[in-house]
C-alpha positions as CSV (number, residue, x, y, z in Angstrom):
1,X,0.0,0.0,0.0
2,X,1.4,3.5,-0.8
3,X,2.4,5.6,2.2
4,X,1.2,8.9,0.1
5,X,-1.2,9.4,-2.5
6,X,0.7,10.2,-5.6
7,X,-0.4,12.5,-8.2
8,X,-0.4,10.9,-11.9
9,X,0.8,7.3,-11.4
10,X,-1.0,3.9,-9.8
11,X,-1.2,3.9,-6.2
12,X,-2.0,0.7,-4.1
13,X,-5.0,2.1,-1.5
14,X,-7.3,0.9,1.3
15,X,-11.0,1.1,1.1
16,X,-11.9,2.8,3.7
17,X,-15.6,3.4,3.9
18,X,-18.3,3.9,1.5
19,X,-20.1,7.7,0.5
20,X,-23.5,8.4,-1.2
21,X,-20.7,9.1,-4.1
22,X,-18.6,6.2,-4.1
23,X,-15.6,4.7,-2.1
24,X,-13.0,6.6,0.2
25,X,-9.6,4.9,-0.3
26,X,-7.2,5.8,2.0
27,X,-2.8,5.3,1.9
28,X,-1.0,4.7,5.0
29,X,-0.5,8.2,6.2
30,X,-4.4,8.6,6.2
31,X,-4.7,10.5,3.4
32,X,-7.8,9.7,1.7
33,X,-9.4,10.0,-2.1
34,X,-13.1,9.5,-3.9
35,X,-13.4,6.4,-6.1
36,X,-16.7,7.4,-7.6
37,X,-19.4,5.1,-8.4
38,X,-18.6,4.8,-11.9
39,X,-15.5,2.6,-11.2
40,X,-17.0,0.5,-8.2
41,X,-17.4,-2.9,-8.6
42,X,-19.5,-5.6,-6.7
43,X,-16.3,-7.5,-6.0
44,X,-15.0,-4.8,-4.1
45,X,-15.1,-4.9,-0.2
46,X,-14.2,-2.7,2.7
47,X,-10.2,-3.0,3.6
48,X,-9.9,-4.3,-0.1
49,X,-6.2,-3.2,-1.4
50,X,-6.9,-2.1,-4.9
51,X,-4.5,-0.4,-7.3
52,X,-6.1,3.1,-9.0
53,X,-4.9,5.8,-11.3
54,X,-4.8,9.4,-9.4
55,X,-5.9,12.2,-11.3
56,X,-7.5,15.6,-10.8
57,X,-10.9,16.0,-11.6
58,X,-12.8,19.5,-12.9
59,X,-12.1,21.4,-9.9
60,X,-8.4,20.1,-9.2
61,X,-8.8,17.6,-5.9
62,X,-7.6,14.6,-6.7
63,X,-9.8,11.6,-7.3
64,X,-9.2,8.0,-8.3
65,X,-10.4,5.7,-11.5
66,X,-9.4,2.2,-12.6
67,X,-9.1,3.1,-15.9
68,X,-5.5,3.7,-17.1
69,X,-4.4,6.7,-19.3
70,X,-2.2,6.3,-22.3
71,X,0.6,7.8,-20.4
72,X,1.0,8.3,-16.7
73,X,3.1,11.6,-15.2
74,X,6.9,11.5,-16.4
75,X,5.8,9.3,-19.7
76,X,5.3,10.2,-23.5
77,X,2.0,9.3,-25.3
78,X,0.3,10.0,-28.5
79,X,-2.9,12.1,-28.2
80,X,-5.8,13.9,-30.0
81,X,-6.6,17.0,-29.7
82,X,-10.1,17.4,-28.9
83,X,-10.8,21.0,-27.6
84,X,-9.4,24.3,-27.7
85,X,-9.8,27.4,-25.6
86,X,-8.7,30.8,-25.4
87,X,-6.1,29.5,-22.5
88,X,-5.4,26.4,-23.8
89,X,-6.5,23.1,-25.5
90,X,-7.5,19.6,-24.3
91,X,-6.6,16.5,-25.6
92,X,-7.7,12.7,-25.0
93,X,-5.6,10.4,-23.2
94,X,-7.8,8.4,-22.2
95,X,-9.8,8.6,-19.3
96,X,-13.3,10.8,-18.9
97,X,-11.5,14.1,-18.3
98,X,-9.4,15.8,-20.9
99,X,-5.8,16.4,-20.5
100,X,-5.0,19.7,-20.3
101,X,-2.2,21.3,-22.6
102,X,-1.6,25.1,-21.2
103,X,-0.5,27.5,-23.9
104,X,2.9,28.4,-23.0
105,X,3.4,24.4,-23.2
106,X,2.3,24.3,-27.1
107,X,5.2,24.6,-29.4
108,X,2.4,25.7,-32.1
109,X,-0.8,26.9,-31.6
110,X,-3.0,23.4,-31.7
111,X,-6.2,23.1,-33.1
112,X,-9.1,19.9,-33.0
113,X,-7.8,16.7,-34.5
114,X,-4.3,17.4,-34.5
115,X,-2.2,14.3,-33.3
116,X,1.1,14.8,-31.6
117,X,3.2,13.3,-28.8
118,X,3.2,15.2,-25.7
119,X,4.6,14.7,-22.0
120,X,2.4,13.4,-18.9
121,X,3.6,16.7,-16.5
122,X,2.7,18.5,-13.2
123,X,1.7,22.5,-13.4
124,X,3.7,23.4,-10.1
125,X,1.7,26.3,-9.7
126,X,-1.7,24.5,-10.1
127,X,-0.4,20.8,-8.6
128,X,-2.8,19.3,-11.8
129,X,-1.7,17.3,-14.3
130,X,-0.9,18.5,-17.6
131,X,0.4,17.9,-20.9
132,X,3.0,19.4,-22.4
133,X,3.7,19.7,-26.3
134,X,6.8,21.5,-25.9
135,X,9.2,19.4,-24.0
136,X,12.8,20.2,-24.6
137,X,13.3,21.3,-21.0
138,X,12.4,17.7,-19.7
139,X,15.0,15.9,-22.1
140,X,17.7,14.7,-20.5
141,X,21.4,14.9,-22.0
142,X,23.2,12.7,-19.5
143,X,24.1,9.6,-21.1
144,X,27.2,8.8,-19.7
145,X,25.3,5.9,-18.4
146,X,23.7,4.3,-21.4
147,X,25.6,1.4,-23.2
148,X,25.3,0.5,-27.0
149,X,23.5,-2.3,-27.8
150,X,21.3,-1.4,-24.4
151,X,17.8,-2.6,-24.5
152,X,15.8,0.2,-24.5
153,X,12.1,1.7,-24.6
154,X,10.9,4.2,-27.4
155,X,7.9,5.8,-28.6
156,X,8.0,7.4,-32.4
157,X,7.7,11.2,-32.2
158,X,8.0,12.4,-35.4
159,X,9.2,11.6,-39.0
160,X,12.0,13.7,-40.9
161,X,13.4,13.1,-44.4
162,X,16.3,11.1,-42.3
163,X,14.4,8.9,-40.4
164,X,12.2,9.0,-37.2
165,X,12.9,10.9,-34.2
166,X,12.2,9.0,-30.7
167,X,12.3,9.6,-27.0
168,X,13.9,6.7,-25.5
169,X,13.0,5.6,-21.9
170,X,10.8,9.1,-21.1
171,X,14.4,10.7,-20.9
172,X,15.9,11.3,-23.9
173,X,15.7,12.2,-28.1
174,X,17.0,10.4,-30.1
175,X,16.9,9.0,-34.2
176,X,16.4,6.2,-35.9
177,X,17.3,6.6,-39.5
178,X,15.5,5.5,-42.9
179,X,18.5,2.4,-43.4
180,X,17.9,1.0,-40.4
181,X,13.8,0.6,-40.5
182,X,12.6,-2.7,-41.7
183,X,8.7,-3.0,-41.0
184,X,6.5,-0.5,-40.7
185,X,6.6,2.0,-38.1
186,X,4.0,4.7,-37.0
187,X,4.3,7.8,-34.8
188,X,2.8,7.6,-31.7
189,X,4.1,3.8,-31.6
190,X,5.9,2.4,-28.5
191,X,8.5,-0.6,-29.0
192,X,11.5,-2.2,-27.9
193,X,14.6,-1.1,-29.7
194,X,18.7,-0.5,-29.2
195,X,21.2,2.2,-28.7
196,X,23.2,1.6,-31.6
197,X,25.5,4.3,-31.4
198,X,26.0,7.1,-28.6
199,X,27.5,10.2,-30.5
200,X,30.2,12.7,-28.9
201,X,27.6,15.3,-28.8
202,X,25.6,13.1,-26.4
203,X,22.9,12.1,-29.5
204,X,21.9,8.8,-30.1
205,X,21.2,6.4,-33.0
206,X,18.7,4.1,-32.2
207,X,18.3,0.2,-34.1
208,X,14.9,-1.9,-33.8
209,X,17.2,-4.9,-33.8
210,X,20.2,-5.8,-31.7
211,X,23.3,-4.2,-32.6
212,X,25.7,-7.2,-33.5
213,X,23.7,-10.5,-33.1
214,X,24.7,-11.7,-36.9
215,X,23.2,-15.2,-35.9
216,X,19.8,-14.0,-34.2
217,X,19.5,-11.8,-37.5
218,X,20.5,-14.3,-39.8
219,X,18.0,-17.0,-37.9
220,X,15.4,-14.3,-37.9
221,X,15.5,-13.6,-41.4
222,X,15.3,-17.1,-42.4
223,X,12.6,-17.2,-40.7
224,X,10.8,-14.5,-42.1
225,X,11.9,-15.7,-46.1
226,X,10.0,-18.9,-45.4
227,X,6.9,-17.7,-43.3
228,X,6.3,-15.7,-46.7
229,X,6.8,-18.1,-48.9
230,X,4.0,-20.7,-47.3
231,X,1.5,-17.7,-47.0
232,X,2.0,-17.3,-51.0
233,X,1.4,-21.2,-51.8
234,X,5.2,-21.9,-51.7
235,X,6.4,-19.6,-54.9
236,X,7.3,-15.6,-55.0
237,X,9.0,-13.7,-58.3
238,X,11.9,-13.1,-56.0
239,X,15.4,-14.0,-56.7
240,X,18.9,-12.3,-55.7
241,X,18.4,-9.3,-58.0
242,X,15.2,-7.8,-56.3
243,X,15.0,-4.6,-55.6
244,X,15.5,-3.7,-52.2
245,X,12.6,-1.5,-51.7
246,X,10.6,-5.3,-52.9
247,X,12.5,-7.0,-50.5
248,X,11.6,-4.8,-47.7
249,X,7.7,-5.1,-48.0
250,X,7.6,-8.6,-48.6
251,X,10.2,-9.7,-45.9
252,X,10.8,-6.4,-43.2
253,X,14.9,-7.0,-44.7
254,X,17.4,-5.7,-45.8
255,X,18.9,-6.9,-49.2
256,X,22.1,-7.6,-47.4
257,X,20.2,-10.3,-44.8
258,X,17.6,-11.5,-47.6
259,X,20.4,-12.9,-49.9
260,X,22.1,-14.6,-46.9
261,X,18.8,-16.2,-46.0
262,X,18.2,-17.4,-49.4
263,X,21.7,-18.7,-49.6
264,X,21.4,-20.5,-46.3
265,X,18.0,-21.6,-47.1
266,X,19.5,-22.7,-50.8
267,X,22.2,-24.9,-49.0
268,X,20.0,-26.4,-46.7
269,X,17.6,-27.5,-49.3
270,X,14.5,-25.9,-48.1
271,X,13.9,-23.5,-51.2
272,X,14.9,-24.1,-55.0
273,X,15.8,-20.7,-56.8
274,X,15.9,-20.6,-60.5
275,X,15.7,-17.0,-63.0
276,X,11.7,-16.7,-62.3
277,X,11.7,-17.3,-58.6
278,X,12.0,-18.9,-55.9
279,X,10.2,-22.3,-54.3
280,X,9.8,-24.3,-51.3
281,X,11.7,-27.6,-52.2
């Protein structure tokens, strides 16, 4: 159980006692906070430990929900924009009540059904959450502890003619460049990807594969050669000479990793490649 109520993230809370509006959950300090009706549920009993999202509601005390935002305070997420006032705009994330995106956090002004990622923040004036558009101030450049090749987090931010620009692990920008995407990729998108290369001005490259596993990429590619190949009855106009931009939106590969897989898969007997194609032996 949390000792405090925390602003923006889970918390792990007491029921305390029921209201006319809902349950009061209460931390271990004694602190307490309205669970409304809305997210009660008949399995729910007095001195239940249950975990809830704490948010402010339209006249800034905090309150609880179940429900889960698509970013939590500290975290990136992808929203729409789905109002806009003379102060500010409001954007879904979520949950009932609109996240609020002050003016002097908008790095253009924002209109209704704009997309962009913005930052899960507190207003330190207000104590409510907000979100901000304009983030540069929250980007860390300390990354004397990072590693190549570390596993990291990332969410797509934004595309450029040189690839897409990330935040890695709610900290830090970073790029991942046109050569090194495979599959199809989206802003707004969160996966699992690598440091590849930590540049002397403290940017980073960042590659959706491990940086030097030649066998898990080989195996992988092999892999992905042959799942095609059964799910177009065992035959494909493909030989060494495809073009590369073919290659990667049939396979997700790079020509470099599509003739190795057809050369292994070659020696190994499992596909026959003549000057039309290639089959499944």
């Amino acid at each position: 159980m949390n000792e405090k109520i925390q602003l923006g993230v889970v918390n792990t809370l007491r029921i305390d006692r029921t209201s006319d509006h809902g349950f009061y959950l209460v931390s271990e300090d004694g602190d307490d906070v309205l669970l409304p009706k809305a997210y009660v549920t008949e399995d729910m009993n007095i001195e239940d430990e249950i975990d809830v999202f704490i948010y402010n509601d339209s006249e800034d005390r905090y309150v609880a929900t179940t429900e889960r935002p698509g970013a939590m305070l500290g975290e990136f997420g992808y929203f729409e924009v789905v109002g806009v006032e003379s102060f500010g705009a409001f954007v879904d994330w979520g949950l009932q009540k609109d996240l609020f995106i002050p003016k002097k956090f908008q790095k253009i002004p924002l209109e209704v059904g704009m997309k962009f990622v913005f930052r899960v923040c507190i207003d330190e004036d207000t104590d409510r959450l907000i979100g901000a558009h304009k983030f540069k101030s929250f980007i860390h450049t300390d990354v004397e502890e990072l590693q190549e090749n570390q596993k990291v987090n990332i969410i797509i931010r934004e595309k450029t003619p040189l690839g897409f620009k990330v935040i890695v692990d709610n900290k830090y920008e970073a790029m991942i460049f046109h050569n090194e995407i495979f599959e199809d990729i989206w802003i707004g998108q969160k996966k699992v990807a690598y440091i590849k290369k930590i540049r002397p001005d403290k940017k980073m490259d960042i590659s959706l594969r491990p940086i030097g596993k030649s066998k898990e990429n080989e195996e992988t590619a092999i892999h992905r050669v042959t799942k095609v190949l059964k799910a177009n009855g065992g035959e494909l106009e493909c030989t060494y000479k495809s073009d590369p931009e073919l290659i990667k939106e049939l396979f997700g590969l790079s020509k470099k990793n599509y003739k190795k897989a057809l050369t292994k898969l070659i020696e190994d007997k499992i596909i026959k490649l003549d000057e039309d194609g290639i089959t499944l032996a």
